[in-house]
PASEBA-1860 file (N, C-alpha, C; in nm, 3 decimals):
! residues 238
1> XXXXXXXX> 0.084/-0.120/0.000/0.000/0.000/0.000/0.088/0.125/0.000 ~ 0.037/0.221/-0.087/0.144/0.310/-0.114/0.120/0.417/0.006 ~ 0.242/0.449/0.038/0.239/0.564/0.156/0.228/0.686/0.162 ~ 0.215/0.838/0.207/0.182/0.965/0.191/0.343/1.016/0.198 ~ 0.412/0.940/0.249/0.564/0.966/0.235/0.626/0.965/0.116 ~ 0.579/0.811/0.071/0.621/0.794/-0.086/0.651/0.897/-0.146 ~ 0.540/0.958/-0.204/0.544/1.095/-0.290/0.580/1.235/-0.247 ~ 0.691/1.184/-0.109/0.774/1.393/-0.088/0.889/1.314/-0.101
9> XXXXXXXX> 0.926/1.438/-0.121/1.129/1.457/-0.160/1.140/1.455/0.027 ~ 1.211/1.415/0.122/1.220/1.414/0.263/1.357/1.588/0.263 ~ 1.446/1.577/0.147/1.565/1.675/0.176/1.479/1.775/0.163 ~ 1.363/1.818/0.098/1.295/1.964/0.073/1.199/1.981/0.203 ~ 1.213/1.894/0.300/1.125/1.924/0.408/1.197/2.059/0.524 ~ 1.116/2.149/0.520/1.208/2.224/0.584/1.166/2.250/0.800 ~ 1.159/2.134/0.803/1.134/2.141/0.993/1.166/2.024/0.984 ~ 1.195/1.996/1.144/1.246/1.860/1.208/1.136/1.801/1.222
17> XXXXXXXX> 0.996/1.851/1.257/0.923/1.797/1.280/0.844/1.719/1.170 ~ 0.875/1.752/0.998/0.820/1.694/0.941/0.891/1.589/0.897 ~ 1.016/1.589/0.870/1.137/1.499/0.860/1.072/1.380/0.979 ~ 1.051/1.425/1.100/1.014/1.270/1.150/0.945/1.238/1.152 ~ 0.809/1.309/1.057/0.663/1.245/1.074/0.741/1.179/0.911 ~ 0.774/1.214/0.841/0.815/1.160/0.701/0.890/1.000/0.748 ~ 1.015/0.997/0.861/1.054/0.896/0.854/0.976/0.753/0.907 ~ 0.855/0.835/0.991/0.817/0.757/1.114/0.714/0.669/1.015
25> XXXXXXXX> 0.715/0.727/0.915/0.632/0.676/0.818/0.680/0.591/0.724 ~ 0.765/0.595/0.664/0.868/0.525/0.594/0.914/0.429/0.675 ~ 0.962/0.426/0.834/1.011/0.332/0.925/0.928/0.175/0.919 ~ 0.748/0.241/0.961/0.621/0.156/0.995/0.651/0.098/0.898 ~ 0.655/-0.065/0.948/0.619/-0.159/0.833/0.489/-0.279/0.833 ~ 0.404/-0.208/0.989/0.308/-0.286/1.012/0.314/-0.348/1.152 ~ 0.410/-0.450/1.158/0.444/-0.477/1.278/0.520/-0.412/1.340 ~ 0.604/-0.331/1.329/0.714/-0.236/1.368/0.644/-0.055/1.401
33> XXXXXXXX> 0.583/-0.013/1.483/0.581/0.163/1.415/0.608/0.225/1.515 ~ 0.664/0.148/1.588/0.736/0.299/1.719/0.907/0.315/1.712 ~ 0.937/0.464/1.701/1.088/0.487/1.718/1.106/0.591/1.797 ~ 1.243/0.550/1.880/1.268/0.662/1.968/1.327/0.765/1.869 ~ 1.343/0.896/1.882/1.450/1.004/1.812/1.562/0.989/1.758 ~ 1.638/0.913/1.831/1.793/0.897/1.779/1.776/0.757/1.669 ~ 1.671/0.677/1.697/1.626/0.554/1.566/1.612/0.691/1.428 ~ 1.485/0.741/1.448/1.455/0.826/1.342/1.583/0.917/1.306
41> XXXXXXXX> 1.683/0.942/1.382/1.768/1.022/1.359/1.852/0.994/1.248 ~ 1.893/0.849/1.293/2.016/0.755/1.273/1.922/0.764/1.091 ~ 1.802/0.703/1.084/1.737/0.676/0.947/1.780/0.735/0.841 ~ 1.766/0.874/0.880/1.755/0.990/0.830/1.883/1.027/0.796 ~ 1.983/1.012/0.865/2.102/1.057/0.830/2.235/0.966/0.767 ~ 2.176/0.851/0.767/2.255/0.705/0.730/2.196/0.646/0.598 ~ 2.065/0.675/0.615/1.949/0.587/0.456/1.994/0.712/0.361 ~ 1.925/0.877/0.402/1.870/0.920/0.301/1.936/1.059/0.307
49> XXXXXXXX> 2.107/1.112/0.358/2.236/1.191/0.415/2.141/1.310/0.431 ~ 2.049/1.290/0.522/1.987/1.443/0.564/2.045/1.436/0.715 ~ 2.081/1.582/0.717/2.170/1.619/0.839/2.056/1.688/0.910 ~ 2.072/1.626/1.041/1.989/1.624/1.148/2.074/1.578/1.270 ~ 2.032/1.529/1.399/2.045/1.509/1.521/1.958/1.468/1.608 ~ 1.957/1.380/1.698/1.848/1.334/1.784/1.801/1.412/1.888 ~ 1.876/1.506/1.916/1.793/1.632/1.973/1.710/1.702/1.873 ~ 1.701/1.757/1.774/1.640/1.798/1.647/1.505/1.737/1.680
57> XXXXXXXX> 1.537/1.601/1.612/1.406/1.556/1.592/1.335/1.521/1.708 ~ 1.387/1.509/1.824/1.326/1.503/2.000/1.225/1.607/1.965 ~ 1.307/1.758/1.930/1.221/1.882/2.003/1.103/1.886/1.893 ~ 1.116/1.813/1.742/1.027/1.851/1.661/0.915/1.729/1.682 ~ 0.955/1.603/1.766/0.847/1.563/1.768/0.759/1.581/1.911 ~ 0.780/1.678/1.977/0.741/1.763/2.096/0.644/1.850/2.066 ~ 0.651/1.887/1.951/0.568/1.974/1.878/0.461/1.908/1.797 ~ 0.490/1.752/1.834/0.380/1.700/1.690/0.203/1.687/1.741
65> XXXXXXXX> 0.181/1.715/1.900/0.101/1.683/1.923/-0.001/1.590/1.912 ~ -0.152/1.592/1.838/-0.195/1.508/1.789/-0.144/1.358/1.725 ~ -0.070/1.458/1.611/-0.018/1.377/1.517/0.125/1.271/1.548 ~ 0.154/1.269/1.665/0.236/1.154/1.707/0.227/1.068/1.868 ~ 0.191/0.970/1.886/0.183/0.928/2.012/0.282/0.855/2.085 ~ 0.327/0.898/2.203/0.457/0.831/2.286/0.433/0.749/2.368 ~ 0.494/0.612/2.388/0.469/0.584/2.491/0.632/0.560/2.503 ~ 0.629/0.405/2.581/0.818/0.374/2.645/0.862/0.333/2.528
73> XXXXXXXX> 0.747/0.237/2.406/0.847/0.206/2.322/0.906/0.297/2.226 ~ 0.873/0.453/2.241/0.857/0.514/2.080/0.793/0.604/2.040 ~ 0.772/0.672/1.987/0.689/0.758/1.864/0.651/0.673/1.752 ~ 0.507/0.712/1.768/0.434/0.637/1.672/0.330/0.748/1.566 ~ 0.344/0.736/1.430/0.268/0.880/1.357/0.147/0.813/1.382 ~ 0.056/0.889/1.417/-0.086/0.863/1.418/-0.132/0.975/1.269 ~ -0.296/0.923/1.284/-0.322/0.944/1.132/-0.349/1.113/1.070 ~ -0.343/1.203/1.201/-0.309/1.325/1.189/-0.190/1.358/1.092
81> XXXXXXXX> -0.097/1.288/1.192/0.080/1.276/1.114/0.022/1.268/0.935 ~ -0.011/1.160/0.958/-0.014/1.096/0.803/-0.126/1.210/0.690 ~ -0.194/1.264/0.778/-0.292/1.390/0.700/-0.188/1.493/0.684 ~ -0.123/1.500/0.762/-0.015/1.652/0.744/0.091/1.593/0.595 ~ 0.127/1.512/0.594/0.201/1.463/0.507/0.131/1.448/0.380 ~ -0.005/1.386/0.350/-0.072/1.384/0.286/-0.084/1.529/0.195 ~ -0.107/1.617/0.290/-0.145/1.729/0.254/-0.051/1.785/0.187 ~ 0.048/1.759/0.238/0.204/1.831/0.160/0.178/1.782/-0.024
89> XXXXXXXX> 0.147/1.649/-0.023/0.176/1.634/-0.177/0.037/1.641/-0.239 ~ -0.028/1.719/-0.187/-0.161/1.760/-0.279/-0.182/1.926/-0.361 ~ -0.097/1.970/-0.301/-0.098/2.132/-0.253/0.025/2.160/-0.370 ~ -0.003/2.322/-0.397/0.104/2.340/-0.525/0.228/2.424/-0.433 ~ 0.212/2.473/-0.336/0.327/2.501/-0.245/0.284/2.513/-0.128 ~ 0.322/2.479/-0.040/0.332/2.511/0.121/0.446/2.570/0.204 ~ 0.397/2.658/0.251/0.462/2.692/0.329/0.457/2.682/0.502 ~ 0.576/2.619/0.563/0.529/2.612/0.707/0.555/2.735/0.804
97> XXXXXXXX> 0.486/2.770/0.902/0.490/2.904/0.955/0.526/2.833/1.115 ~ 0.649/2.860/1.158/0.688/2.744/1.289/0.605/2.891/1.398 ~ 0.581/2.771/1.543/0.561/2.838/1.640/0.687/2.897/1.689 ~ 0.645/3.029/1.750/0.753/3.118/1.854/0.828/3.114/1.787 ~ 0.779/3.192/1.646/0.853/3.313/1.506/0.798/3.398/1.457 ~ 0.757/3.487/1.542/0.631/3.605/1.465/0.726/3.650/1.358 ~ 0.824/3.707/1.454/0.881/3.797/1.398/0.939/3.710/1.213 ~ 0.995/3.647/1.222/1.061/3.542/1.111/0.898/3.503/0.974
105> XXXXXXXX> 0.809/3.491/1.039/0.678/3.470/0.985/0.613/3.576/0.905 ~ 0.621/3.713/0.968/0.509/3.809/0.915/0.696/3.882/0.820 ~ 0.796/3.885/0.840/0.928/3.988/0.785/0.964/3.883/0.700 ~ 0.908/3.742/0.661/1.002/3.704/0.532/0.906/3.599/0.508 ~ 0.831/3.508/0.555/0.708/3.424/0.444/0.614/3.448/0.404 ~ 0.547/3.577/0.552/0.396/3.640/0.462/0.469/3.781/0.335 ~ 0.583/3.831/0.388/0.664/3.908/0.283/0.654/3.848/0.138 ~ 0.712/3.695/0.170/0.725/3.639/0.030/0.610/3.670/-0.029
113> XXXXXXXX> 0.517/3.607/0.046/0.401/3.591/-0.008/0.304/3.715/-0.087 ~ 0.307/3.831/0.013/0.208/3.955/-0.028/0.331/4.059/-0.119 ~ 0.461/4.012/-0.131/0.508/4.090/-0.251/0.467/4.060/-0.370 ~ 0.501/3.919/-0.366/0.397/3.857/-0.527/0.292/3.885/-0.589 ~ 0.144/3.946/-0.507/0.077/3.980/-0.542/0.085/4.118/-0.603 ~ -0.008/4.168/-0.706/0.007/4.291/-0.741/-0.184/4.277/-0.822 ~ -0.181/4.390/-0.854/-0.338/4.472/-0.885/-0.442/4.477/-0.794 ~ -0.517/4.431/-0.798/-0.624/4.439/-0.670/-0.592/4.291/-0.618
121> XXXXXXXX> -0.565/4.336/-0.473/-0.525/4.197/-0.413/-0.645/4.218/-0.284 ~ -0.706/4.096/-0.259/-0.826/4.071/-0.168/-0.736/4.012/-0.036 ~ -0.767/4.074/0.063/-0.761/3.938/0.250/-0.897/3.911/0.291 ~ -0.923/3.794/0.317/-1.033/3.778/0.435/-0.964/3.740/0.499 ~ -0.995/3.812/0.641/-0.929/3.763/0.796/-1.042/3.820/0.902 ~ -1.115/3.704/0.963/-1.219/3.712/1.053/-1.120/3.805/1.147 ~ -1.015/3.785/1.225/-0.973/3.880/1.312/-0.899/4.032/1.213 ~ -0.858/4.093/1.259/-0.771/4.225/1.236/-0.764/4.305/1.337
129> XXXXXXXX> -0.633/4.384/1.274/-0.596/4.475/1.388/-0.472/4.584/1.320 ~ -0.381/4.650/1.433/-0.297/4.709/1.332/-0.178/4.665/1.288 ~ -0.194/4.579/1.361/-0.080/4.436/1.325/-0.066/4.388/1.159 ~ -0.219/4.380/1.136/-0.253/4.364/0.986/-0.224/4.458/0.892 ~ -0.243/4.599/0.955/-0.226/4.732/0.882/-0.048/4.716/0.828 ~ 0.003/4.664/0.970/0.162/4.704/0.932/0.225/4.595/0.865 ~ 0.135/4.463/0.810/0.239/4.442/0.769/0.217/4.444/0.584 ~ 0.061/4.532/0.571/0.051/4.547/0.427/0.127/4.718/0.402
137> XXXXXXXX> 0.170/4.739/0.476/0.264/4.856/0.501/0.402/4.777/0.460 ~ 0.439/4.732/0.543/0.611/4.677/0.468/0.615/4.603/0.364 ~ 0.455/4.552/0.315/0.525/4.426/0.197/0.429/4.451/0.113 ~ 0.330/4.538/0.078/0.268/4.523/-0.051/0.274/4.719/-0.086 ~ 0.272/4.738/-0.201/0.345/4.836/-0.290/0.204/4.911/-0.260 ~ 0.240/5.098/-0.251/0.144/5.125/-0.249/0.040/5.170/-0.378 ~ 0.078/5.160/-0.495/0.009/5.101/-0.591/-0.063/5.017/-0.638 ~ -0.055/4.895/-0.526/-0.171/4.809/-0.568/-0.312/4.868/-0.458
145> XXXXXXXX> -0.385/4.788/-0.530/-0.547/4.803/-0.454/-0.554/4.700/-0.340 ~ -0.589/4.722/-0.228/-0.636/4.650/-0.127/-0.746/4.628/-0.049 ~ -0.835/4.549/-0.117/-0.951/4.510/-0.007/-0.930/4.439/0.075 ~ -0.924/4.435/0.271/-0.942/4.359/0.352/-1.111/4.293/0.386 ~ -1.134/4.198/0.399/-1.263/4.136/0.467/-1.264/4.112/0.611 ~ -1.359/4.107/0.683/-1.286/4.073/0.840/-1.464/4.112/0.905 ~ -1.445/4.040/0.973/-1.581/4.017/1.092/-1.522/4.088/1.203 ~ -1.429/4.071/1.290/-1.405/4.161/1.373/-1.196/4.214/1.371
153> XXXXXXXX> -1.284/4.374/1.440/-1.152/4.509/1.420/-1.116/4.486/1.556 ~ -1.012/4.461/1.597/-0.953/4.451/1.754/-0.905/4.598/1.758 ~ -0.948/4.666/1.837/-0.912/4.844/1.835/-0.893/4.856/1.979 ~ -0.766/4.818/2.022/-0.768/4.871/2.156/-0.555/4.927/2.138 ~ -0.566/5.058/2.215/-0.715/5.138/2.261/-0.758/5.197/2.152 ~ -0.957/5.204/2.212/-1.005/5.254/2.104/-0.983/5.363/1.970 ~ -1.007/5.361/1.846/-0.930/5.424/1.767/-0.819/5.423/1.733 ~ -0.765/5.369/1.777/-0.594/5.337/1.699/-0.668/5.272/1.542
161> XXXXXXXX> -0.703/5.158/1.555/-0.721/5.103/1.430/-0.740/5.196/1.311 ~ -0.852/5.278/1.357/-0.908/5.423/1.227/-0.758/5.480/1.193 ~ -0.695/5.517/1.307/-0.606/5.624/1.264/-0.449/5.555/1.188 ~ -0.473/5.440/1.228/-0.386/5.391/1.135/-0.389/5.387/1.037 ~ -0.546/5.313/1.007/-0.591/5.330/0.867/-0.622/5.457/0.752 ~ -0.627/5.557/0.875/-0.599/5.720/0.789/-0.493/5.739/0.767 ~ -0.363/5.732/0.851/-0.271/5.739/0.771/-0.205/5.679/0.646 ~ -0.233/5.556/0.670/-0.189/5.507/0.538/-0.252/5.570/0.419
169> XXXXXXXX> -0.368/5.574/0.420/-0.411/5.622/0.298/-0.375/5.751/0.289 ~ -0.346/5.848/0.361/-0.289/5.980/0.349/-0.091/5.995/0.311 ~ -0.065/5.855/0.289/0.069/5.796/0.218/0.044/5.729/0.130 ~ -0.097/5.747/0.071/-0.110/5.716/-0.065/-0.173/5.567/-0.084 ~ -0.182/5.498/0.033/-0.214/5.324/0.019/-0.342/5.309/-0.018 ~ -0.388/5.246/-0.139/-0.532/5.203/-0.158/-0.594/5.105/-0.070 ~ -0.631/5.173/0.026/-0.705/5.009/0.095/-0.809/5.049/0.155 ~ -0.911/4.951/0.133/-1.053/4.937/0.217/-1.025/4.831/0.266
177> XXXXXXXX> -1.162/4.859/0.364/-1.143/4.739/0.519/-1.328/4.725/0.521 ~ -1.355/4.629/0.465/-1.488/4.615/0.491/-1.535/4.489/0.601 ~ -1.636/4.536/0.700/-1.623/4.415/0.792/-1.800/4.349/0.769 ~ -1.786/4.257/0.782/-1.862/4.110/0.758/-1.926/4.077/0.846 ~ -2.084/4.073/0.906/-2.131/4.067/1.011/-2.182/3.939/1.023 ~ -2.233/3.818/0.912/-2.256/3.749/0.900/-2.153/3.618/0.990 ~ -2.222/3.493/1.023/-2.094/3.420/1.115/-2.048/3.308/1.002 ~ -2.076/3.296/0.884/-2.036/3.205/0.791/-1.867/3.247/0.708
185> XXXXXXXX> -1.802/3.336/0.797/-1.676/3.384/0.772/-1.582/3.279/0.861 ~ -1.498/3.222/0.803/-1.389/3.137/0.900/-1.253/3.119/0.795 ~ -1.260/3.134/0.685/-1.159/3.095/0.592/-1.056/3.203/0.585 ~ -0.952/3.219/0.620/-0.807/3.319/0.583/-0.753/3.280/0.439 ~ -0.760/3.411/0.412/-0.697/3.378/0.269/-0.583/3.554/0.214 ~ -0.551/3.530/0.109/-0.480/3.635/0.022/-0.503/3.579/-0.100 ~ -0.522/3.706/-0.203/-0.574/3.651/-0.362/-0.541/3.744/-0.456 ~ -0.509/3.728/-0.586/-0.506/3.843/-0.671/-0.555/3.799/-0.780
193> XXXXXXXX> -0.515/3.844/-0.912/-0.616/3.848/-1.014/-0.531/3.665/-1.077 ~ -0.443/3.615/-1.015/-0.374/3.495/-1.053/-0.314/3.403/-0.978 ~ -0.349/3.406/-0.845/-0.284/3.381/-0.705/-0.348/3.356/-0.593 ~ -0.397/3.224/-0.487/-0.430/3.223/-0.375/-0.356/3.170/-0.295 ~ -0.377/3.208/-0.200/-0.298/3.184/-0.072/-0.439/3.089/0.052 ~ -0.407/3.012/0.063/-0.539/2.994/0.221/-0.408/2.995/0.354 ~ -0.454/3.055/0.455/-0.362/3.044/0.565/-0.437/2.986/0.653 ~ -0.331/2.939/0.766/-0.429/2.869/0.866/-0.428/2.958/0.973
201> XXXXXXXX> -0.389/3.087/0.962/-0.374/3.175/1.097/-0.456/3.304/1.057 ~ -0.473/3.389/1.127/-0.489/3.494/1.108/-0.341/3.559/1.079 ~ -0.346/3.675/0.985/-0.203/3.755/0.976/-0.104/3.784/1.062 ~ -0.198/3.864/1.158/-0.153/3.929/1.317/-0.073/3.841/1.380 ~ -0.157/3.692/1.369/-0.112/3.617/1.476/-0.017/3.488/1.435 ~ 0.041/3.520/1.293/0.113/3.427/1.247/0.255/3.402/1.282 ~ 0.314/3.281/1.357/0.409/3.275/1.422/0.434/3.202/1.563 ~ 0.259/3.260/1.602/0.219/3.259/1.754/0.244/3.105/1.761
209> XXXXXXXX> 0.143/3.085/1.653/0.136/2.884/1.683/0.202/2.836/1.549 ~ 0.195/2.707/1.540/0.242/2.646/1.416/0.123/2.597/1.329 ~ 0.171/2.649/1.186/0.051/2.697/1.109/0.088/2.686/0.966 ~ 0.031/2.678/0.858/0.062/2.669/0.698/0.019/2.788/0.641 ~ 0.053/2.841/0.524/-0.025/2.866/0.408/0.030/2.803/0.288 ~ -0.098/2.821/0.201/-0.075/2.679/0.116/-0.144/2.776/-0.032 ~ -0.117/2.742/-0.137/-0.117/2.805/-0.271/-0.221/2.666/-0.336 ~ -0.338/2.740/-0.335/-0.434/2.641/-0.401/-0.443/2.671/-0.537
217> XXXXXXXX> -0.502/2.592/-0.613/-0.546/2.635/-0.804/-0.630/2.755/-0.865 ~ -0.667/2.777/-0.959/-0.729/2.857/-1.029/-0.861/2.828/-0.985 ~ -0.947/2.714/-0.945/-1.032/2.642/-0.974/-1.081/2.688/-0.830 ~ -1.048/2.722/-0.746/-1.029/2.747/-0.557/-1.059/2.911/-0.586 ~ -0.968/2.997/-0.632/-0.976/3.125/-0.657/-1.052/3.182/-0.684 ~ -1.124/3.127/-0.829/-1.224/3.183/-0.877/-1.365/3.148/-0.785 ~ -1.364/3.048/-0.697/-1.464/2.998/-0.660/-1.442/3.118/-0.517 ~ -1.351/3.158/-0.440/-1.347/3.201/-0.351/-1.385/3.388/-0.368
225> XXXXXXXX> -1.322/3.421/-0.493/-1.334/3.568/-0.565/-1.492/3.547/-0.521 ~ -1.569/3.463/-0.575/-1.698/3.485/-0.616/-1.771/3.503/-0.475 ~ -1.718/3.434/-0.369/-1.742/3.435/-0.235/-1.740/3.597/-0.155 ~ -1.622/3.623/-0.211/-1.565/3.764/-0.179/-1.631/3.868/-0.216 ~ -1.645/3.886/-0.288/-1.710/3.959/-0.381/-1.851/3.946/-0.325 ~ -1.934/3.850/-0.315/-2.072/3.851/-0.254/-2.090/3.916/-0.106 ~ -1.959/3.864/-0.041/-1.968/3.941/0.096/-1.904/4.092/0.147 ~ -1.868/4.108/0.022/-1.775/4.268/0.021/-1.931/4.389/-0.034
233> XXXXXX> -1.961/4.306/-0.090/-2.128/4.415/-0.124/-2.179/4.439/0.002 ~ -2.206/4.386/0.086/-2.316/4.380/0.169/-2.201/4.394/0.334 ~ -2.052/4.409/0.296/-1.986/4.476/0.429/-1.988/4.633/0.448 ~ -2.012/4.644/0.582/-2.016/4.792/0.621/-1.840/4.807/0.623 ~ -1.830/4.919/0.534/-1.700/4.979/0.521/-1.653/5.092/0.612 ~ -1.530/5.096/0.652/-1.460/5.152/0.731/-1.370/5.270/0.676
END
């Protein structure tokens, strides 16, 4: 039976923690599926010359929560593990967003991410704040158009949010902020006229926990535009 490991490259994995949900998976042969760290270590660095350490993969499978269960004999991927992996080879890029890295998260992957876009670029993000403001301030040009979506404005203290948002536009930034009263809002995203992004965090809070965004098809976009677009009519604008 073919495995969710099978189909990733293991050297393009970029965390410890997926490297050992990758090996722990490759290890299982049925009767066999628990390894301590320095087993998975040894795998990894002897089978397939990825440089690692059994502290490495200790602390990344500390982080696996759900998706790995310990007892005396081992780490064992449970089927979370195997969905995270799964997911990797369905998706046209992923990106992982590690916990306790705001800073590393919002200054160089959501960067990557919201420089790429250009013309009218859409966010839905049920939360916001000015967290959100600043970081379409450092990474998207003030020439493009910006609609935000969002159900709720975290404004404390009160009015900061407005006045942030006046200034920018008084530096020239095109952006509306329309908020969404309806509760059928839960999806994070970024989009442009050729480009989606789904995140699993809110913007603000990307870093906080460990989290993806992931680059879905044309076929996702257009279906989500159309979403957007239905709920941007009927948001009270800011």
């Amino acid at each position: 039976m073919k495995k969710p490991s099978d189909s990733i490259d293991p050297h393009i994995l970029d965390s410890s923690k997926l490297k050992a949900f990758w090996a722990l998976d490759q290890m299982g042969d049925g009767t066999n599926d628990r390894f301590n760290p320095g087993q998975i270590a040894n795998f990894l660095i002897e089978k397939h010359a990825i440089k690692t350490s059994r502290q490495a993969i200790e602390y990344g499978l500390k982080n696996g929560r759900s998706a790995v269960h310990k007892n005396r004999a081992g780490f064992k991927l449970m089927e979370d593990g195997r969905k995270q992996l799964y997911f990797l080879t369905q998706k046209d890029e992923v990106i992982m967003i590690e916990a306790g890295k705001p800073f590393s998260a919002k200054n160089v992957k959501l960067k990557k991410i919201l420089s790429s876009l250009s013309g009218q670029i859409d966010v839905s993000d049920p939360y916001i704040d000015i967290q959100t403001l600043d970081s379409i301030f450092k990474n998207v040009d003030k020439k493009e158009k910006i609609r935000i979506l969002t159900q709720n404005v975290i404004d404390k203290p009160k009015g900061v949010f407005v006045r942030h948002l006046d200034d920018l536009r008084k530096e020239g930034y095109q952006i509306e902020v329309g908020v969404y009263c309806n509760s059928d809002m839960h999806d994070r995203y970024l989009m442009d006229s050729k480009t989606f992004w789904l995140s699993g965090n809110s913007l603000n809070y990307l870093g906080n926990k460990e989290s993806f965004m992931v680059r879905l098809g044309e076929d996702v976009r257009q279906s989500m535009k159309a979403s957007f677009n239905n709920r941007w009519k009927i948001a009270k604008k800011i």
